[in-house]
VEXDREN-2710 file (C-alpha; in Angstrom, 1 decimal):
% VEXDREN-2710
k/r/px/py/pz
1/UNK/0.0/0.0/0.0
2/UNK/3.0/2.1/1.1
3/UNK/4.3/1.9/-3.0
4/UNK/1.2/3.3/-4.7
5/UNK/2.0/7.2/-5.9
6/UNK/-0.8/9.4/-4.3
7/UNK/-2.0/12.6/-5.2
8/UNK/-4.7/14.3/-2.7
9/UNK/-7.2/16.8/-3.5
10/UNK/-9.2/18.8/-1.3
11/UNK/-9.9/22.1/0.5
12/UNK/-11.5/22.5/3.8
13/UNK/-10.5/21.3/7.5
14/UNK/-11.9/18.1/7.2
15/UNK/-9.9/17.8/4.4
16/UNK/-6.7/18.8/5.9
17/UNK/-7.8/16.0/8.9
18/UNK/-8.1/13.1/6.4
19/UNK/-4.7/14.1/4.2
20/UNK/-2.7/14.5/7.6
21/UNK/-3.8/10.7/8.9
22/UNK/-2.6/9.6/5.7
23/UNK/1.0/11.1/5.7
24/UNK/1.5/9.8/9.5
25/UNK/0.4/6.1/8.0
26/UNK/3.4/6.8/5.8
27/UNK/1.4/6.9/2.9
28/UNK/2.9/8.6/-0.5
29/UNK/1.4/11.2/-1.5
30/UNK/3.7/12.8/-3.7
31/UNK/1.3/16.1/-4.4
32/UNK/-1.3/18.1/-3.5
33/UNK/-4.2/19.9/-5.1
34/UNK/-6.2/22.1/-3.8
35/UNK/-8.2/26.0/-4.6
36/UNK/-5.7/28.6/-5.4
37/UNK/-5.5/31.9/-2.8
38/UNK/-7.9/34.1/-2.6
39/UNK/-8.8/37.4/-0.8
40/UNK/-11.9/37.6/1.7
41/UNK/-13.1/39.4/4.7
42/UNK/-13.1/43.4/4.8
43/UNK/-9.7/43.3/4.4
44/UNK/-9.6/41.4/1.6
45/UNK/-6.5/39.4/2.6
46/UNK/-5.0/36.7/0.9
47/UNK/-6.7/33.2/2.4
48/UNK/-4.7/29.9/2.1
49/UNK/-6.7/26.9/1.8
50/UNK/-6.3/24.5/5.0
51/UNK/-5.0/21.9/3.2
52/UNK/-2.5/24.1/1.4
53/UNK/-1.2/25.4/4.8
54/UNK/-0.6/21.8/5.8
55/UNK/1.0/20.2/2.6
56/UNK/3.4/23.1/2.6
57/UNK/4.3/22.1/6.5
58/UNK/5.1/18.6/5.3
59/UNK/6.7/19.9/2.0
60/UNK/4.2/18.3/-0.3
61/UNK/4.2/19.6/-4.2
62/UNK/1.3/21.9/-4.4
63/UNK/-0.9/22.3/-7.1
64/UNK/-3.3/25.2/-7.0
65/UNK/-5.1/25.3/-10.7
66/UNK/-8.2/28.0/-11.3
67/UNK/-9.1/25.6/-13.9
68/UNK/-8.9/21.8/-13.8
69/UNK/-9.3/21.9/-17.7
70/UNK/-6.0/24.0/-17.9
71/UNK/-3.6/22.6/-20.1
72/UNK/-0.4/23.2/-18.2
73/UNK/-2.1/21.8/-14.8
74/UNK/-2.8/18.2/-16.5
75/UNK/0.3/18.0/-17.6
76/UNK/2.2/18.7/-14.2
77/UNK/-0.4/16.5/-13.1
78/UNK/0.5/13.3/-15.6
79/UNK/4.1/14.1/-14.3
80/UNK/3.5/12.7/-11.0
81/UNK/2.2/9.5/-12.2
82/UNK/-0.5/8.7/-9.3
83/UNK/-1.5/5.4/-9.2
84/UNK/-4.8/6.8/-7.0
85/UNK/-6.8/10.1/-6.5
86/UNK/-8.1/10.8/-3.2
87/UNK/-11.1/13.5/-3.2
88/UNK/-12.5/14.9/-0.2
89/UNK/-14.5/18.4/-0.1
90/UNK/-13.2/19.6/-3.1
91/UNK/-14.9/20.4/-6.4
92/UNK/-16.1/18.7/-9.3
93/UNK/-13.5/16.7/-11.5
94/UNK/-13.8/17.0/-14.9
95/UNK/-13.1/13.3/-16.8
96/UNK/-9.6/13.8/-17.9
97/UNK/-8.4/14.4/-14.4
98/UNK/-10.4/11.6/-12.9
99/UNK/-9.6/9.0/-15.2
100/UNK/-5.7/9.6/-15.2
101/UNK/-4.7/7.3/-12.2
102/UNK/-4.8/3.3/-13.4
103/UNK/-6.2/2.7/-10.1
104/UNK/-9.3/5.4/-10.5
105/UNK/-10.2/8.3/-8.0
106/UNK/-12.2/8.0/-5.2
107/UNK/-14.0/10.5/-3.0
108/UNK/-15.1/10.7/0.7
109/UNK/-18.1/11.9/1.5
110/UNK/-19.6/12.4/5.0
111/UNK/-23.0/10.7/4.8
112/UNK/-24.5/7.2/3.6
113/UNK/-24.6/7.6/-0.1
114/UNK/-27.1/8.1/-1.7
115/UNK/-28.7/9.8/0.8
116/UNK/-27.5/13.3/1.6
117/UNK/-25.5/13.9/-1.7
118/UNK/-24.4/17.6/-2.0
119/UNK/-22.6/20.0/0.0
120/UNK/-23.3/20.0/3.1
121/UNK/-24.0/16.4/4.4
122/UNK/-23.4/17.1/7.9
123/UNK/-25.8/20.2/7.8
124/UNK/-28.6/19.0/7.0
125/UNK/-28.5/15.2/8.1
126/UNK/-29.0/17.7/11.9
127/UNK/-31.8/20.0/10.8
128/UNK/-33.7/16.9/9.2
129/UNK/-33.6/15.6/13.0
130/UNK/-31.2/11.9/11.7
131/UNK/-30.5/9.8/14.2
132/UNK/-27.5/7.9/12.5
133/UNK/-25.0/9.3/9.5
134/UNK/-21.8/8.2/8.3
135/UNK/-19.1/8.1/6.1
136/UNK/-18.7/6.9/2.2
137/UNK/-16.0/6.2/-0.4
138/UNK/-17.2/5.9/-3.7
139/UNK/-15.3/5.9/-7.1
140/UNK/-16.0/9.4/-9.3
141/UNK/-17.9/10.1/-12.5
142/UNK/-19.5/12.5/-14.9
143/UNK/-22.3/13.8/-11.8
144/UNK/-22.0/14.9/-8.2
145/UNK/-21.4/12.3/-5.5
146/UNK/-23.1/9.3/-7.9
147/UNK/-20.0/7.3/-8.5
148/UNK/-20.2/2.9/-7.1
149/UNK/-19.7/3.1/-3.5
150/UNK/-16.7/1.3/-2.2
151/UNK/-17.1/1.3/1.2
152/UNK/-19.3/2.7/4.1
153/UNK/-19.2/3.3/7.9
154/UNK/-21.9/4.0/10.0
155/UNK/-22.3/6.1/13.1
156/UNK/-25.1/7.4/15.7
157/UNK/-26.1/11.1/16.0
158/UNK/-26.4/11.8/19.6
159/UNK/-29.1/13.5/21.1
160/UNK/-27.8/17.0/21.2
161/UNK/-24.8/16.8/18.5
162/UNK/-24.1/19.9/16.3
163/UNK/-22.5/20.0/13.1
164/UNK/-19.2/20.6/14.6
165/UNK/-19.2/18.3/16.8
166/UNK/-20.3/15.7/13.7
167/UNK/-17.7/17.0/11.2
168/UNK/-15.1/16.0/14.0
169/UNK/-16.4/12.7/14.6
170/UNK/-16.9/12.2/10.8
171/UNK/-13.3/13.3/10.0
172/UNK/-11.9/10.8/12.3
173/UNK/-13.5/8.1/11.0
174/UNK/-13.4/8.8/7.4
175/UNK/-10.0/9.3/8.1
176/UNK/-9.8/5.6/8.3
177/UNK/-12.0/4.5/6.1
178/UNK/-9.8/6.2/3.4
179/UNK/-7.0/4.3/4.6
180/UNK/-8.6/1.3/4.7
181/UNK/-10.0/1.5/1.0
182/UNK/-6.5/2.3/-0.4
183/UNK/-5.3/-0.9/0.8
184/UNK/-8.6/-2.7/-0.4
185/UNK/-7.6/-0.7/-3.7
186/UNK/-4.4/-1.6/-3.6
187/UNK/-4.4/-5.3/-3.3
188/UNK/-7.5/-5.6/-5.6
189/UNK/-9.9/-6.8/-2.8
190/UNK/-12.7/-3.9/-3.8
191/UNK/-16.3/-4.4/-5.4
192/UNK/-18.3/-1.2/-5.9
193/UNK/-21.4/-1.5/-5.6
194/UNK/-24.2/1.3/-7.7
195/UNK/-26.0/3.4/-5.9
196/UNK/-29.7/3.7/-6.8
197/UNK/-30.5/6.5/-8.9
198/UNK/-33.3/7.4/-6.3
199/UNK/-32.9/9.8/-3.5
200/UNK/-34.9/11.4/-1.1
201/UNK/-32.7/13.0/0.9
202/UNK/-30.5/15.6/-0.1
203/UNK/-27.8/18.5/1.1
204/UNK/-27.4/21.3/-1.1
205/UNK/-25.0/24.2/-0.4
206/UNK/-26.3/26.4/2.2
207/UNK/-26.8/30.1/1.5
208/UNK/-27.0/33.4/4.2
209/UNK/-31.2/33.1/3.4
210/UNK/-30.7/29.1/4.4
211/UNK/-29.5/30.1/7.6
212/UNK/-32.0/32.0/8.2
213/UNK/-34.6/30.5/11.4
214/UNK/-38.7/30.3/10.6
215/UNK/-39.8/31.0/14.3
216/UNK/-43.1/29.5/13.1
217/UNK/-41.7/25.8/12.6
218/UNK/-41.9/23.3/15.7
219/UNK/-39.5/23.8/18.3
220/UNK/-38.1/20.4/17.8
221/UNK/-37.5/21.5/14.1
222/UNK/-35.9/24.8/15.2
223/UNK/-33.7/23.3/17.8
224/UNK/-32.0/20.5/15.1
225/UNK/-31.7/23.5/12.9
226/UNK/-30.0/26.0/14.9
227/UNK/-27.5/22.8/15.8
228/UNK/-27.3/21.4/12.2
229/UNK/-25.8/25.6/11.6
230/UNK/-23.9/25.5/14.3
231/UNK/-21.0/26.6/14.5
232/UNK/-20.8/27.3/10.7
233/UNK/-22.7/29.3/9.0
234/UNK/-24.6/29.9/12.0
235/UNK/-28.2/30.1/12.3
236/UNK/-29.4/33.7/12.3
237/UNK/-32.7/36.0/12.3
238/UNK/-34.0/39.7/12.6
239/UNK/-34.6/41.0/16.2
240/UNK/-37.2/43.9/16.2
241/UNK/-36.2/46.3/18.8
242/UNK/-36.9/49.5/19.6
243/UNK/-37.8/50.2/16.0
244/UNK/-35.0/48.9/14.1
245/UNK/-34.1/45.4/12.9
246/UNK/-31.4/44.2/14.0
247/UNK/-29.4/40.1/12.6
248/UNK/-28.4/38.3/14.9
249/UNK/-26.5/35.0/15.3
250/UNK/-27.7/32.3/17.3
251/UNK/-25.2/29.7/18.1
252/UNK/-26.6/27.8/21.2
253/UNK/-30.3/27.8/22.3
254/UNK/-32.4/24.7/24.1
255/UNK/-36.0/24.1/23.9
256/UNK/-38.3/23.7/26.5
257/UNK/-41.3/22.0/26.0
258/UNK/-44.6/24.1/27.5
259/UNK/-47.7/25.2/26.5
260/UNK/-48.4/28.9/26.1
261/UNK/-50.4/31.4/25.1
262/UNK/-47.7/33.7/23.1
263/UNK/-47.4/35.8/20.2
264/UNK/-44.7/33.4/18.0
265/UNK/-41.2/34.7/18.3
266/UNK/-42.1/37.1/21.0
267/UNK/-40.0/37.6/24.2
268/UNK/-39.5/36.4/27.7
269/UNK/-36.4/38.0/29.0
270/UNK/-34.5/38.6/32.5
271/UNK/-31.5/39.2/34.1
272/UNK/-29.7/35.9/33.0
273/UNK/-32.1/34.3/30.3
274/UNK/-33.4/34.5/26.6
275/UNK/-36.3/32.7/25.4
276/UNK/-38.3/33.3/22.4
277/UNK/-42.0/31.8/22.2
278/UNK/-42.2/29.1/19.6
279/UNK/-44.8/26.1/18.4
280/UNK/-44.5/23.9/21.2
281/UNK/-42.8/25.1/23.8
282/UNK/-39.5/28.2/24.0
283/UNK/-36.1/27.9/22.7
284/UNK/-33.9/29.5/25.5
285/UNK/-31.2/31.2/23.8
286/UNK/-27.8/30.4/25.2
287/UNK/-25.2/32.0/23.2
288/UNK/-25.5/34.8/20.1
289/UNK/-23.9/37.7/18.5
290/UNK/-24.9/41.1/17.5
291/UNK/-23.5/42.9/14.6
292/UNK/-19.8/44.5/15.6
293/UNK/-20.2/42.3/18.7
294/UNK/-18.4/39.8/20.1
295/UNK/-20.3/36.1/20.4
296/UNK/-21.2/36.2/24.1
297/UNK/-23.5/34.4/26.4
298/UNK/-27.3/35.6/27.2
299/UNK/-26.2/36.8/30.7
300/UNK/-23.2/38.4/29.6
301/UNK/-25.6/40.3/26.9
302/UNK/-28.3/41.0/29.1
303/UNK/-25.8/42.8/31.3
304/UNK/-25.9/46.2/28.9
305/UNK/-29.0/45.0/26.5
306/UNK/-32.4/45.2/27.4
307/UNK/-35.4/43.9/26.1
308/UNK/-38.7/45.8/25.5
309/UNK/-42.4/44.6/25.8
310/UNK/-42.6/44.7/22.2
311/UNK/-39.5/43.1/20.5
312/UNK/-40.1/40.0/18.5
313/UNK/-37.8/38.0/16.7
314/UNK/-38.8/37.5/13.0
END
């Protein structure tokens, strides 16, 4: 396993988690692709991929192409003579980059294929209130995430998991399943299997409007979904106070299952507690941030910020 010629390709943290397990298995990867810099923020400063950050620590060839159709890039690529591809949160391969290796490419994928294909597995298997999730590798082709599965591990969601606690988990164990299906790939012990063209449950990318929380669903369904956003992109809605409208960020709220009598999304607040009237019950609001705030507890907000009779979240 430790001869085959690697070449990773990926972007995000959970990215950088799975490439790093396989260089400290001794694995040879012998480059690295991954989005080229770009600027973001107010600033506009320069951001590095994590991956690129962690390939140039181990002083792995870097590859950073704006187009995987450019000319020079394949070459450079057909230069390092992979025998496999290793995918993982990275973008769409067009054929003559996935079919170069003689031992095919492979993606991970942080759900049970062919449920949850898309971006944001982990997102969404959370708001949709999933009770168990996992992790597939599954050989590429001409669509998204479609490819024969190769191999798939299953875990349990617990009861109050968030989607960073889930990409963690997920990264560890994907870690390994990668592992383990380059050395199924390598000594030609592999079936794929076809996915069914069916699915019901997807994960598109989510967008700032996404994000955004409908007070008037259940509280059960708001709960999952302000965990499922949590901490990235973050769940987030419009606070009417005062005569203004103001976003805010809600990172960590509970429900509490009551009956009441309350105008939906309207406010119970006092010195050390935040909770907004919902179907079902109230979400107490935990942590959040205002704009050009810092993310802060409720107490620590309600020390300087006070409610009126008539704000409403919306």
């Amino acid at each position: 396993m430790k001869d085959l010629r690697i070449i990773f390709m990926g972007t995000p943290d959970f990215a950088t988690g799975v490439l790093k397990k396989m260089v400290e298995n001794g694995l040879q990867v012998v480059a690295v692709v991954t989005v080229a810099d770009k600027p973001s923020g107010r600033g506009q400063k320069v951001q590095e991929s994590s991956v690129k950050k962690y390939a140039v620590s181990q002083n792995i060839p870097l590859l950073q192409p704006i187009s995987l159709r450019d000319e020079e890039f394949l070459k450079e690529l057909r230069q390092f003579q992979a025998d496999i591809q290793v995918v993982v949160a990275f973008r769409m391969l067009p054929k003559v980059v996935w079919q170069m290796p003689k031992k095919g490419t492979f993606n991970l994928h942080a759900s049970l294929l062919p449920d949850y294909r898309g971006a944001a597995p982990i997102n969404w298997a959370i708001i949709n209130g999933e009770n168990r999730t996992g992790v597939t590798t599954f050989l590429i082709d001409e669509k998204i995430d479609t490819g024969s599965i190769l191999l798939q591990e299953e875990i349990a969601i617990e009861a109050r998991e968030t989607a960073g606690s889930l990409h963690d988990k997920l990264m560890e164990i994907g870690s390994d399943l990668v592992l383990t299906t380059i050395e199924k790939i390598a000594n030609d012990k592999i079936s794929p299997l076809a996915q069914p063209l069916k699915v019901t449950k997807e994960a598109p990318k989510i967008h700032k409007e996404t994000a955004r929380i409908n007070w008037r669903a259940s509280l059960n369904s708001i709960d999952c979904f302000i965990r499922g956003m949590a901490p990235y992109p973050t769940a987030w809605t419009i606070l009417h106070h005062q005569g203004e409208e103001i976003p805010v960020k809600i990172y960590v709220a509970s429900p509490i299952e009551v009956a009441h009598e309350l105008s939906i999304g309207s406010i119970q607040a006092d010195n050390k507690s935040i909770k907004v009237a919902v179907q079902g019950g109230f979400l107490q609001i935990e942590e959040l941030q205002l704009p050009s705030k810092k993310r802060m507890t409720a107490k620590e907000l309600l020390n300087g910020f006070h409610f009126g009779d008539e704000d409403i979240f919306l």
